[in-house]
VOLUM-602797 format. One line per field, with one value per residue: residue in one letter; x, y negated, z of N, C-alpha, C in turn. Coordinates in nm, 4 decimals. Example, Ala and Ser with C-alpha at 12.3 -4.5 7.8 and 13.67 -1.06 7.14 Angstrom:
REM residues 2
resn <- c(a, s) $
npx <- c(1.3190, 1.2850) $
npy <- c(0.5690, 0.2250) $
npz <- c(0.7800, 0.7080) $
capx <- c(1.2300, 1.3670) $
capy <- c(0.4500, 0.1060) $
capz <- c(0.7800, 0.7140) $
cpx <- c(1.3200, 1.2900) $
cpy <- c(0.3300, -0.0030) $
cpz <- c(0.7800, 0.7870) $
This chain:
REM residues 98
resn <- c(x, x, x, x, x, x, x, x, x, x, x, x, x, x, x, x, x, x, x, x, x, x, x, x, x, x, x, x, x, x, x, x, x, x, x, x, x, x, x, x, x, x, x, x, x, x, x, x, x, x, x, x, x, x, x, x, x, x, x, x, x, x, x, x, x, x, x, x, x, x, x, x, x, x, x, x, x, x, x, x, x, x, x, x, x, x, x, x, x, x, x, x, x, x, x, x, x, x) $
npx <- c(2.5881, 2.3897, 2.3327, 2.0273, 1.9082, 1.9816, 1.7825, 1.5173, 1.4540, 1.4295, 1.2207, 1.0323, 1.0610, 0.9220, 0.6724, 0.5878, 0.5355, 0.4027, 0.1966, 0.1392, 0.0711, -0.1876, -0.2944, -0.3128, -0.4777, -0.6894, -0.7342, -0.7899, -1.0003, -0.9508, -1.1085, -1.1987, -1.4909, -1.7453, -1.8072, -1.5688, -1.3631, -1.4277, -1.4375, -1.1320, -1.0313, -1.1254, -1.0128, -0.7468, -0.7259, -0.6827, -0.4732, -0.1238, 0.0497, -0.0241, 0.0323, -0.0403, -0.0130, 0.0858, 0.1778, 0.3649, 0.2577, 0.0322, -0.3344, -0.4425, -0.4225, -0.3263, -0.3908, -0.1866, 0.0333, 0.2481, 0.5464, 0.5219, 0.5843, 0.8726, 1.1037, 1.0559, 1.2265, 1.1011, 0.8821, 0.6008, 0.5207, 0.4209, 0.3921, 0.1982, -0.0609, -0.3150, -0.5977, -0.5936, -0.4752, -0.6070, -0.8503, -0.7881, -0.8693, -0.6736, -0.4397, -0.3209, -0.2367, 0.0276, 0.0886, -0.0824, -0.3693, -0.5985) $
npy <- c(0.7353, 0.5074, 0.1929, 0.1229, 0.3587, 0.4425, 0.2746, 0.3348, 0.6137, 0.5131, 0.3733, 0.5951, 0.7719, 0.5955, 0.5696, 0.8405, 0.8964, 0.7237, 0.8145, 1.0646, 1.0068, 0.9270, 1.1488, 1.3105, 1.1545, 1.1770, 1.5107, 1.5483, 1.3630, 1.1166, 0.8464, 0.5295, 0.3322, 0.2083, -0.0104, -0.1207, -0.0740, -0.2961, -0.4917, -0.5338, -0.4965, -0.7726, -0.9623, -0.8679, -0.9452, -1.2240, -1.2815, -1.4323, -1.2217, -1.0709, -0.9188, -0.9071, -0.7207, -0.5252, -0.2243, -0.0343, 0.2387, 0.1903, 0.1022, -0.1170, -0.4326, -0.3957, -0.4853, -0.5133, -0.5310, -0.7109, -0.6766, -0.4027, -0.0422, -0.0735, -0.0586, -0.2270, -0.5068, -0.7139, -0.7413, -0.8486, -0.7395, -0.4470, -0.2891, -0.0986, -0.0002, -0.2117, -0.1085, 0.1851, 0.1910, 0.0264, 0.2076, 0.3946, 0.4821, 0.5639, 0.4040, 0.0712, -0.3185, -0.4609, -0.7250, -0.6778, -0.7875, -0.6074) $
npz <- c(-0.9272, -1.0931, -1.0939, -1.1375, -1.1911, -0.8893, -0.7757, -0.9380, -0.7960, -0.5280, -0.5165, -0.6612, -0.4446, -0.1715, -0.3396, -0.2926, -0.0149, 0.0490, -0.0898, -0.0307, 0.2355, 0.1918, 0.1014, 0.3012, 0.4938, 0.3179, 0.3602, 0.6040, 0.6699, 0.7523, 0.7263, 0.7327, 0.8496, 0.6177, 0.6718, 0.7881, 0.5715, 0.3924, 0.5568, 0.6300, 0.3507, 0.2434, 0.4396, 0.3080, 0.1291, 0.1088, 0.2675, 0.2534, 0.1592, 0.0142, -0.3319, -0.6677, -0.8822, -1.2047, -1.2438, -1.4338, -1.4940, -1.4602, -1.5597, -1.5082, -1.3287, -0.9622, -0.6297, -0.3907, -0.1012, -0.0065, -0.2263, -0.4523, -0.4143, -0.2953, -0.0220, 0.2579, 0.4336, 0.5501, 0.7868, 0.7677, 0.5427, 0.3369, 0.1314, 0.0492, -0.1271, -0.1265, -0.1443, -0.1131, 0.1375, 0.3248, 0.3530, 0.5166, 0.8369, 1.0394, 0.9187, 0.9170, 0.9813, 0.8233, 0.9916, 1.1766, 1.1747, 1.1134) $
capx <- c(2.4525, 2.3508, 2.2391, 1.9165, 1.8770, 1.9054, 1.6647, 1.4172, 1.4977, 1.3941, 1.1157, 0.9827, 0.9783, 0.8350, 0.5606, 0.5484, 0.5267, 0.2407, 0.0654, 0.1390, 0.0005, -0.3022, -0.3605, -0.3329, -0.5947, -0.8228, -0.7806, -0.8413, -1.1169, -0.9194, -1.1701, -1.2670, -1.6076, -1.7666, -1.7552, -1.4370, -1.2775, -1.5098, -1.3738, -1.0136, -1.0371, -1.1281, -0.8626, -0.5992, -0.7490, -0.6455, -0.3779, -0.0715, 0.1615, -0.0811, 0.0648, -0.1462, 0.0617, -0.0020, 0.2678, 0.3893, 0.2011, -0.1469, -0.3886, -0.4624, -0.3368, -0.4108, -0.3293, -0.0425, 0.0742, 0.3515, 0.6187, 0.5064, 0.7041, 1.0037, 1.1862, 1.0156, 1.2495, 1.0015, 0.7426, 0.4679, 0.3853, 0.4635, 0.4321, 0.1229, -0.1618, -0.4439, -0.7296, -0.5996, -0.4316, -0.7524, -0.9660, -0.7382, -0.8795, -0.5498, -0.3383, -0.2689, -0.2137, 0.1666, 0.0646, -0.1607, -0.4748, -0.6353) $
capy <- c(0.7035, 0.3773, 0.1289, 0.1251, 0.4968, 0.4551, 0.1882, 0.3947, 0.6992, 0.4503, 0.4033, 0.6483, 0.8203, 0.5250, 0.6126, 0.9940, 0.8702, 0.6687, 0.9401, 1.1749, 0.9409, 0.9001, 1.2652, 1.3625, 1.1400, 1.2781, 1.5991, 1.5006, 1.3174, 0.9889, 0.7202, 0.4169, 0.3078, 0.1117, -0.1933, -0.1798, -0.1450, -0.3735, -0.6288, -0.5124, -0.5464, -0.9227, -1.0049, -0.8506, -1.0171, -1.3713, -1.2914, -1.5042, -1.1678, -0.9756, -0.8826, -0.8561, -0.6601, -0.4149, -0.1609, 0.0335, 0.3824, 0.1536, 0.0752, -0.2528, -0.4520, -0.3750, -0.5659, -0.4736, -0.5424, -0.7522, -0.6129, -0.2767, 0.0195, -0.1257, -0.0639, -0.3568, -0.4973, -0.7720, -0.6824, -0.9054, -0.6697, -0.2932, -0.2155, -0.0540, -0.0546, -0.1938, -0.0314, 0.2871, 0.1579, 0.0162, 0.3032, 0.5632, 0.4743, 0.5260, 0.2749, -0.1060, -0.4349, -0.4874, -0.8263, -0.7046, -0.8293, -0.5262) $
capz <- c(-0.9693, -1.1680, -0.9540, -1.1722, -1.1455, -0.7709, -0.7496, -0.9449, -0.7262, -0.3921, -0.5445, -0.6114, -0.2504, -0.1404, -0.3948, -0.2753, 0.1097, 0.0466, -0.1361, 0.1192, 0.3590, 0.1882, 0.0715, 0.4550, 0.5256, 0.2333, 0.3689, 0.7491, 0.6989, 0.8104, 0.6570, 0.7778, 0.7655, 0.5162, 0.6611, 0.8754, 0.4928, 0.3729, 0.5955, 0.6055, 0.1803, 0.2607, 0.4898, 0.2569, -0.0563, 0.1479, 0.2735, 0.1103, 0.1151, -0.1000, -0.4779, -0.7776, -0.9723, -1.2841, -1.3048, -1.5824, -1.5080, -1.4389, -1.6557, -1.4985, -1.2327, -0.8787, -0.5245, -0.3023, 0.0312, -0.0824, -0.3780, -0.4884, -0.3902, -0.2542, 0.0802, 0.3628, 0.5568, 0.6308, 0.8819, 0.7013, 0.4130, 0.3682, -0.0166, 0.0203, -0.2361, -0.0555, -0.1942, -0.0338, 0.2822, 0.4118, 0.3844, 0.5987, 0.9592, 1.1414, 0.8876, 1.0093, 0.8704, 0.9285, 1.0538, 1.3101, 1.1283, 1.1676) $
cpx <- c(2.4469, 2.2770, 2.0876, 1.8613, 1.8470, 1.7659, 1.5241, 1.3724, 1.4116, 1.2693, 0.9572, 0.9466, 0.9090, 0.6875, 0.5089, 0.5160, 0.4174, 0.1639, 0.0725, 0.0249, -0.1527, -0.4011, -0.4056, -0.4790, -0.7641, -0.8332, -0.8215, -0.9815, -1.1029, -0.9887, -1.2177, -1.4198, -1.6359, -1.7292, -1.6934, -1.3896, -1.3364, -1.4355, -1.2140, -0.9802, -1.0323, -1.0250, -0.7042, -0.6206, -0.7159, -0.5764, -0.2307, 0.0411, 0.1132, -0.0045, -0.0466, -0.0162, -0.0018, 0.1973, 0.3414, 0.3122, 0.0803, -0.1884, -0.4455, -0.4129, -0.3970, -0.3469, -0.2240, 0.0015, 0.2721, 0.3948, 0.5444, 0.6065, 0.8412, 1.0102, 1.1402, 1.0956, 1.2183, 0.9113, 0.5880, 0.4077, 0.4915, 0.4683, 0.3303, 0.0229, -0.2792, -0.5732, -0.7254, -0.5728, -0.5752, -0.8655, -0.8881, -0.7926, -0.7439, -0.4488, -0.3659, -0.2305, -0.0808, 0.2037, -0.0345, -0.3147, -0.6001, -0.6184) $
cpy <- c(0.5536, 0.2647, 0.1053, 0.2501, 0.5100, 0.3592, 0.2353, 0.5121, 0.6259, 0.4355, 0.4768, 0.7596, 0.7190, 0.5585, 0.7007, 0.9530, 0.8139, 0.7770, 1.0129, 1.1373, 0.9385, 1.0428, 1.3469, 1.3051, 1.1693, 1.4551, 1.6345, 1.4350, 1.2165, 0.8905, 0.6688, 0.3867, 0.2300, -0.0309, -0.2126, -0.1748, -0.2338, -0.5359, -0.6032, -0.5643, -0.7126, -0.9698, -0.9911, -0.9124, -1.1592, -1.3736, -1.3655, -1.3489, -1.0812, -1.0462, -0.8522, -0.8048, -0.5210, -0.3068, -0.0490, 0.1936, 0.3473, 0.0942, -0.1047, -0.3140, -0.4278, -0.4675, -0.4827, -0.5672, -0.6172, -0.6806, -0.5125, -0.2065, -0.0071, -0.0752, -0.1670, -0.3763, -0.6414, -0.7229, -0.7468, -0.8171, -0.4850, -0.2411, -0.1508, -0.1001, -0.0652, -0.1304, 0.1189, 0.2558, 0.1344, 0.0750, 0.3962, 0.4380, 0.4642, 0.4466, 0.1543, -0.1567, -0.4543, -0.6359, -0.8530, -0.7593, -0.7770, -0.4124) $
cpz <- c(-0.9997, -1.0755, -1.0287, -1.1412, -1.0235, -0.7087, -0.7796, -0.8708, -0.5790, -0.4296, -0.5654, -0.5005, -0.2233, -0.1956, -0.3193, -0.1494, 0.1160, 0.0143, -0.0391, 0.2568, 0.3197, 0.1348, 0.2165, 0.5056, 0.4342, 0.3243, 0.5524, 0.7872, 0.8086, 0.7594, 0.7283, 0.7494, 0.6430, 0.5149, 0.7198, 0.6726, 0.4314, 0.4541, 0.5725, 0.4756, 0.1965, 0.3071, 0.4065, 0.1450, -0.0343, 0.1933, 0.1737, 0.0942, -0.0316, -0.2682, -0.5602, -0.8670, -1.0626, -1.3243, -1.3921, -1.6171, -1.4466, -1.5302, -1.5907, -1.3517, -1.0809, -0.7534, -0.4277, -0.2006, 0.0014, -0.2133, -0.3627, -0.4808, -0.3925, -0.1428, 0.1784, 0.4075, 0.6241, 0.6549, 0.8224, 0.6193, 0.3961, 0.2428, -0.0739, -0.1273, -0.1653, -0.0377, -0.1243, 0.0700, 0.3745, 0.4478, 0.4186, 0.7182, 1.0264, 1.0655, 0.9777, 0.9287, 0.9380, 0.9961, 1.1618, 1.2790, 1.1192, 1.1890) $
């Protein structure tokens, strides 16, 4: 396998794992309130790991929890896409933030 091929391959699981994560909590009825993501959103919008990134299957750019779908193996940022991370109730800031 191509080392581009596998890179896109890591990828996307990472993708599918998130979704997973966040379709579970759609169908659980894991949401945060308003204004825990409400504040959460704030904190990650000042954070310095947060990503603004727009990537190739979005129509505009959105914020991210460091890189976008990558592999972490710093504990500061996780890959997520904030906008969903912060509204599942049982996620976490991988800095403990909230």
């Amino acid at each position: 396998m191509s080392f581009a091929l596998a890179q896109l391959a890591r990828s996307a699981m990472v993708g599918v794992h998130g979704s997973a994560k966040y379709l579970t909590a759609l169908a659980s009825r894991d949401w945060a309130s308003d204004a825990a993501i409400e504040n959460r959103r704030a904190l990650c919008l000042n954070c310095p790991t947060r990503k603004r990134v727009q990537l190739p299957c979005m129509d505009a750019k959105a914020d991210w929890c460091g890189p976008p779908l990558e592999e972490h193996k710093d504990p500061a940022s996780c890959g997520c896409l904030i906008y969903g991370k912060t509204a599942v109730r049982s996620e976490a800031c991988p800095q403990g933030k909230w």
